[in-house]
N, C-alpha and C positions, 0 to 999 in steps of 0.2 A: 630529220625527225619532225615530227607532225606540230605543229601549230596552233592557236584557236582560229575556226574559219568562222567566218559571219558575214551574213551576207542580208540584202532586204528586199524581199518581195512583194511587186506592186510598185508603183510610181510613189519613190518616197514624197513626205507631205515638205512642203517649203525651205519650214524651220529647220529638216533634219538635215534637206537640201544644201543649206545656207549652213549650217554647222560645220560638214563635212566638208563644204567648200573654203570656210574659214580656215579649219586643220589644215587645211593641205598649205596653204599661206603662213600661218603660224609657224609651221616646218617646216618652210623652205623649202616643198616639195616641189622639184623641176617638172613642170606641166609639156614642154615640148623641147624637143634638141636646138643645139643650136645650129646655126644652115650651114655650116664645115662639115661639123659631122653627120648630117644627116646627107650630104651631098656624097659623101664618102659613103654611107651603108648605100644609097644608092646605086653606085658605080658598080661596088664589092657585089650587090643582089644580081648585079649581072653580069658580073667574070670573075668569082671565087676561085679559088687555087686548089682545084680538081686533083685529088688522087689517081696512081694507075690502077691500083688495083679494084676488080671491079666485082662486087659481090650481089649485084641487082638482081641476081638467080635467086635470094633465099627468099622468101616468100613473108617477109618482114608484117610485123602488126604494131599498133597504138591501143592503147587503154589511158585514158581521161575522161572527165567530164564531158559531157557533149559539149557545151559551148567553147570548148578549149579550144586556139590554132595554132597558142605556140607549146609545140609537141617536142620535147627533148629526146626522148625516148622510145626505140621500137624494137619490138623482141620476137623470137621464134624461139622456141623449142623440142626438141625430137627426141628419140631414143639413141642412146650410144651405148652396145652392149646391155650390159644390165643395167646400165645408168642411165644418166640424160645429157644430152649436149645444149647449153642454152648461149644463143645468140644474142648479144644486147647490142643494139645502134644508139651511140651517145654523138647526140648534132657538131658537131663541127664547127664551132663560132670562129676556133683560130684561119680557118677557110677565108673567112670573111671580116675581121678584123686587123688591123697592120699595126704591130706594134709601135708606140708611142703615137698614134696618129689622133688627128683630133678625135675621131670616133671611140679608139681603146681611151681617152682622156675622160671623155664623157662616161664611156662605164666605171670608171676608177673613182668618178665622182659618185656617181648613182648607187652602182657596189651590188643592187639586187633589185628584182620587183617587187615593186609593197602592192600591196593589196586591200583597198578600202569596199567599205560595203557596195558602193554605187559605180565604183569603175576601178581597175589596174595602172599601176604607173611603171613600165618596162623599162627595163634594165634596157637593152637595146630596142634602136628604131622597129616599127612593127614589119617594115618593110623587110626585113631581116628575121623577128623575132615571130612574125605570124605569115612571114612569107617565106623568102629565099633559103633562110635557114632551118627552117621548121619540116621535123620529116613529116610532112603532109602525105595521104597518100596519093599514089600515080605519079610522084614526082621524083626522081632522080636527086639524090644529096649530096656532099661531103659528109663522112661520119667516124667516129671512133669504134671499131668493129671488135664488140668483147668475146671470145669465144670461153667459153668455162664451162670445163665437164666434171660431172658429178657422178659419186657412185648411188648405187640402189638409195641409200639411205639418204642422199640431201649432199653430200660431202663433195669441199671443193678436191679433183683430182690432178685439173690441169687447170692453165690460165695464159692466153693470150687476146693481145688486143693491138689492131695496126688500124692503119687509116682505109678507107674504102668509100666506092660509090655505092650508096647500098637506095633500093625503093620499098617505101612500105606499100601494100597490098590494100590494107582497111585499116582504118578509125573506127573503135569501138570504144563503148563507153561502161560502164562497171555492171549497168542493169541488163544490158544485153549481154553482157559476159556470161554476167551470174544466171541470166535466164538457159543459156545454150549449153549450160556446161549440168546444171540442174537438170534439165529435160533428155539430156546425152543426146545433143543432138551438135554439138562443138565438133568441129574435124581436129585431129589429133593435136598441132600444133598449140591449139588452146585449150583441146582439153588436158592435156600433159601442165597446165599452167596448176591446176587442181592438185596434181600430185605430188612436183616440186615445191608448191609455195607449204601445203604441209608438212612436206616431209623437213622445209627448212625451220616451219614454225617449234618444230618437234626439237630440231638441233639448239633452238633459242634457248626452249625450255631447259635444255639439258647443260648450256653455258650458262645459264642466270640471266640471260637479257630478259630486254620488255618492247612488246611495240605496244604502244596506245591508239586504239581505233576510235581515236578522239573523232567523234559527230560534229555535223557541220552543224553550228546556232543558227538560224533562221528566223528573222523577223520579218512576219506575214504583217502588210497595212489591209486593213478592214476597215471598212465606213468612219475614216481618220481617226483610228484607234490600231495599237500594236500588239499584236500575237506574237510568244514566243516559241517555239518550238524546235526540233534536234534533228536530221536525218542521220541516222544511223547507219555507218556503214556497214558494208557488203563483204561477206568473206571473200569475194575476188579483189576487192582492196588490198586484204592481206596479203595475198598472198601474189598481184602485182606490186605491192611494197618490199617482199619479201626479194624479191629479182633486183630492185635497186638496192639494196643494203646487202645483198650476195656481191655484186658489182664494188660497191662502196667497201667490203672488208676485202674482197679480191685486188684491191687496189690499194686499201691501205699496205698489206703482202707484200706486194710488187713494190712499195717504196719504200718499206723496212729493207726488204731485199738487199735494194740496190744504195740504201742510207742517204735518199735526199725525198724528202718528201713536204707535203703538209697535211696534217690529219686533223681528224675533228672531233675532240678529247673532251670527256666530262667525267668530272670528278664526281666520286660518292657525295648526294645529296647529306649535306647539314642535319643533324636531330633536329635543330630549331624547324627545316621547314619541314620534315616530315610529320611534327608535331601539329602543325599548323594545319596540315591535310586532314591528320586525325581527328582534328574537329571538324574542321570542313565536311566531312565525312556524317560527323555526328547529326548535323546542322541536316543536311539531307537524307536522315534514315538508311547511312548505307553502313550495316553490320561489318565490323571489321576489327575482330579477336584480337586481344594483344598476342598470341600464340598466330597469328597468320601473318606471313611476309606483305610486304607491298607487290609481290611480283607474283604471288600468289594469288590476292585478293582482285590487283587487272587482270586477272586469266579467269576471275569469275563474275567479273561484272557485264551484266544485258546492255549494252549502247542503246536498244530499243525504251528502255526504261527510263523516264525522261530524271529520276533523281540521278539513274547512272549515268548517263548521259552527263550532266552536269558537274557529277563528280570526276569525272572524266576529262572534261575540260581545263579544269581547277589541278589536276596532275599532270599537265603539262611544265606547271611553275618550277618543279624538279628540275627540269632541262635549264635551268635559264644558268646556269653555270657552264654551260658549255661553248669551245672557247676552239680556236687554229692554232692547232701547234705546227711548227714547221721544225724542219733539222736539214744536215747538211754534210757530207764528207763522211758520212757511218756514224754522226754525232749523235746517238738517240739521245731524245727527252726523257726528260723522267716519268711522264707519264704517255704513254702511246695507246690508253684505250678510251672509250667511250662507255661509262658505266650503264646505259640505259641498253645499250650494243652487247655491251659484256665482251667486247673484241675490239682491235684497232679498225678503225675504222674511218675512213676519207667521203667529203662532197665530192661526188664527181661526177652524176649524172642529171645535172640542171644547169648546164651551160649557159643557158639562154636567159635562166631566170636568177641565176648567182655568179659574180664574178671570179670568186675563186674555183669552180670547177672546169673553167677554163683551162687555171695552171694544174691543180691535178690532172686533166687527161694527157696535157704536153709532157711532164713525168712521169707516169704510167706507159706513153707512144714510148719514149726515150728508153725506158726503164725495161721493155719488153724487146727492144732493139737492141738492146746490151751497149746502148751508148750515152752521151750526156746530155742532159734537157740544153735547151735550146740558152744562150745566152739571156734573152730576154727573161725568160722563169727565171732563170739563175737571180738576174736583178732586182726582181720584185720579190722574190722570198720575205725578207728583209722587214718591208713595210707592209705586205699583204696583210699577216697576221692585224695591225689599226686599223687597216683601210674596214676588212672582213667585222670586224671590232664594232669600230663608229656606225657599220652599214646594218648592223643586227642590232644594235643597237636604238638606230631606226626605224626599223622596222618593227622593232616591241614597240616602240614608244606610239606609233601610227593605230599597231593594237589596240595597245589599253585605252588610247584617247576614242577609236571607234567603238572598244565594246562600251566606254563612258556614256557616248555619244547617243550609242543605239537604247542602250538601258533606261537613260533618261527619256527618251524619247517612249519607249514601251511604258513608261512610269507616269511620263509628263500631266494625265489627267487624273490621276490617284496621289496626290498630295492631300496629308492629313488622316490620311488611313493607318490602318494598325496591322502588323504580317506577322507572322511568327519566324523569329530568326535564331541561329547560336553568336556568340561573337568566338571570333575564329581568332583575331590579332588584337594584344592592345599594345600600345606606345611603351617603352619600357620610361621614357624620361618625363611622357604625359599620361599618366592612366586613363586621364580622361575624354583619350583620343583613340579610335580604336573600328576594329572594321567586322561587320557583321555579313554572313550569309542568312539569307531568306531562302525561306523551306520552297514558297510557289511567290511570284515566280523566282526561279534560280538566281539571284541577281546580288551580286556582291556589291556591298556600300561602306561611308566611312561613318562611323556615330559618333557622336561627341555627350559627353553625359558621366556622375558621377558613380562608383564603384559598377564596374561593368565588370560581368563575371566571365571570365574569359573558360571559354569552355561549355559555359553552361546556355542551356535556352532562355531566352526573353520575348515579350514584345514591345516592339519597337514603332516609331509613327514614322513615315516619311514627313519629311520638313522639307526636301527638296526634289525635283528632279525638272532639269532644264536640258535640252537637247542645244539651247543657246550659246553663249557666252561660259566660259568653263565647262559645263556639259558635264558636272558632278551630280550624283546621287547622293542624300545626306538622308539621314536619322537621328531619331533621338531615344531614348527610352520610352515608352508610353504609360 
């Protein structure tokens, strides 16, 4: 499920340089491998443990951002009968990584890649993660090869998935996507991408889920001053989102099925934080009926519209409940769905950039073989659930401290000014401590000050914003 992304455009200026560079120390974020294991994705980049089976005929694609190279992910899809047959290529890391070896150590340690404004920090070496492993196109792979046919309507009909040599054909990225398939100028394979990702968004509707087509935050630097602003995704997002979370419930399936799996479960969001939203909401003028659901109100919000946009962003905080459940021997859990999914639902197509979607495809390969996951899954069941835990964990944490970082930094020359904010949270044990939304720009902060009317609008002075040392934003009443 989607994230807040942020990112800064332009040569950031020193301070925010030097900020960001401190975070990553503060955290103990491992900047390079150590020469074991990097000697080892070495070796692996150049004699992986090749499949027979060879599917390098289907005529494979990519959809990412253009500057992406580590590419998990490649799809075809055709017609089958009145339905559709969609192919999905998920990378092959277990190809290339050997159990318990210093290299799988190193990811076990890592857990996932974090992602800060000014650079990536990969879960594996890149040599592996933007090379050997990465379905690039014109290159021959190891891959997890998902075949799932659907009828007219979107619906899963069948579901298999084995190991294969599979080549993608082209790297495309969401603007050319959306450009070829708009102008009906796509050859079928992509334009059929149009008809399934609807017809699945249709099927979401009709279970209760939700996707969030949360915009990417974008801090533009201008004549050493910071611009915020939102790019709105693309309905081909949606609806290449839509192909991974078909893939991800088709595999939660397969491991109910067969009662060993790990999924990736969230429970019904708290009143507490939907209340929180509801002002959030308020705070940025975005109309939201007490008679209108939350699932209803994301299906009418513009991403183009920079308050929705925002609020949009801020509804991500819903998810942050969401957690790995594992089971074992037919032992279901008591909970096996994902509320935002509205279906059970597994990681399993970001090998490259999550640790745990490694052992979901090894269960999934097993699960479709009618035989039993591999000794080594078996053994990390157990602890995956802390490892996945601790690693998402840091990865929020990398978050909040960069949107701090960026905020501040967007702020740092407007100290002493006055915005017009709502306060969205107060301290239930300090009234006097308590966190405000700003209508322009979007920018969430903590205020300190007496009877803070939580709910209602105020304005407020900034008293701080340091991209330095802490790299908080503060207010006060004005």
């Amino acid at each position: 499920m989607p994230r807040r992304h942020i990112r800064v455009t332009g040569a950031p200026e020193a301070p925010l340089r030097a900020a960001l560079t401190a975070l990553r120390t503060e955290l103990d974020i491992p900047e390079s491998y150590p020469a074991d294991a990097l000697a080892e994705a070495e070796r692996a980049a150049k004699a992986p443990v090749l499949p027979s089976y060879d599917a390098t005929d289907i005529p494979l694609f990519t959809i990412d951002p253009p500057t992406s190279t580590d590419l998990d992910q490649a799809m075809h899809i055709s017609r089958q009968g009145t339905g559709y047959r969609v192919r999905y290529a998920i990378a092959d890391v277990a190809a290339f990584v050997v159990p318990g070896s210093a290299l799988d150590v190193e990811t076990h340690r890592r857990v996932t890649t974090l992602y800060f404004p000014d650079e990536h920090v990969p879960l594996h070496p890149p040599v592996l993660s933007e090379g050997a492993a990465s379905l690039l196109p014109g290159e021959t792979r190891p891959a997890a090869l998902w075949t799932i046919d659907l009828d007219a309507d979107g619906r899963t009909l069948a579901v298999d998935v084995r190991r294969a040599l599979v080549r993608s054909r082209a790297r495309l990225d969401y603007a050319h996507v959306q450009k070829q398939i708009d102008e009906k100028t796509a050859e079928e394979p992509l334009a059929l991408l149009k008809e399934v990702g609807e017809a699945r968004e249709r099927l979401e509707v009709e279970r209760g889920g939700i996707s969030l087509n949360v915009p990417e935050q974008e801090i533009v630097e201008r004549d050493h001053t910071y611009e915020l602003s939102y790019r709105a995704p693309l309905p081909a997002d949606g609806w290449n989102a839509q192909i991974s979370l078909l893939t991800g419930m088709a595999a939660a399936d397969l491991m109910l099925a067969h009662g060993t799996g790990v999924l990736r479960t969230l429970p019904a969001a708290p009143d507490g934080a939907v209340g929180r939203l509801r002002r959030t909401a308020h705070a940025l003028h975005v109309d939201w009926p007490h008679h209108v659901s939350y699932a209803q109100l994301i299906r009418s919000l513009d991403p183009h519209r920079p308050n929705h946009a925002a609020f949009l962003q801020e509804c991500t905080t819903l998810l942050r409940g969401a957690g790995y459940t594992v089971f074992r021997n037919g032992a279901l859990p008591p909970i096996t769905t994902h509320a935002a999914v509205a279906a059970p639902y597994a990681h399993c197509t970001a090998p490259l950039r999550r640790l745990a979607d490694r052992y979901a495809s090894e269960i999934c390969l097993a699960a479709a073989a009618d035989t039993s996951p591999p000794d080594w899954v078996l053994a990390a069941l157990d602890t995956l659930p802390h490892e996945m835990s601790d690693g998402t964990r840091r990865a929020g944490a990398v978050e909040r401290a960069c949107v701090d970082i960026v905020e501040a930094a967007l702020l740092k020359d407007r100290v002493g000014e006055i915005f017009d904010a709502v306060v969205v949270d107060v301290e239930d044990r300090q009234p006097t401590i308590g966190t405000v939304q700003l209508e322009s720009p979007a920018v969430i902060g903590r205020i300190e000050g007496e009877h803070l009317p939580l709910g209602e609008r105020l304005r407020v002075r900034l008293t701080r914003a340091d991209p330095g040392a802490g790299a908080k934003v503060r207010f006060a009443p004005a």
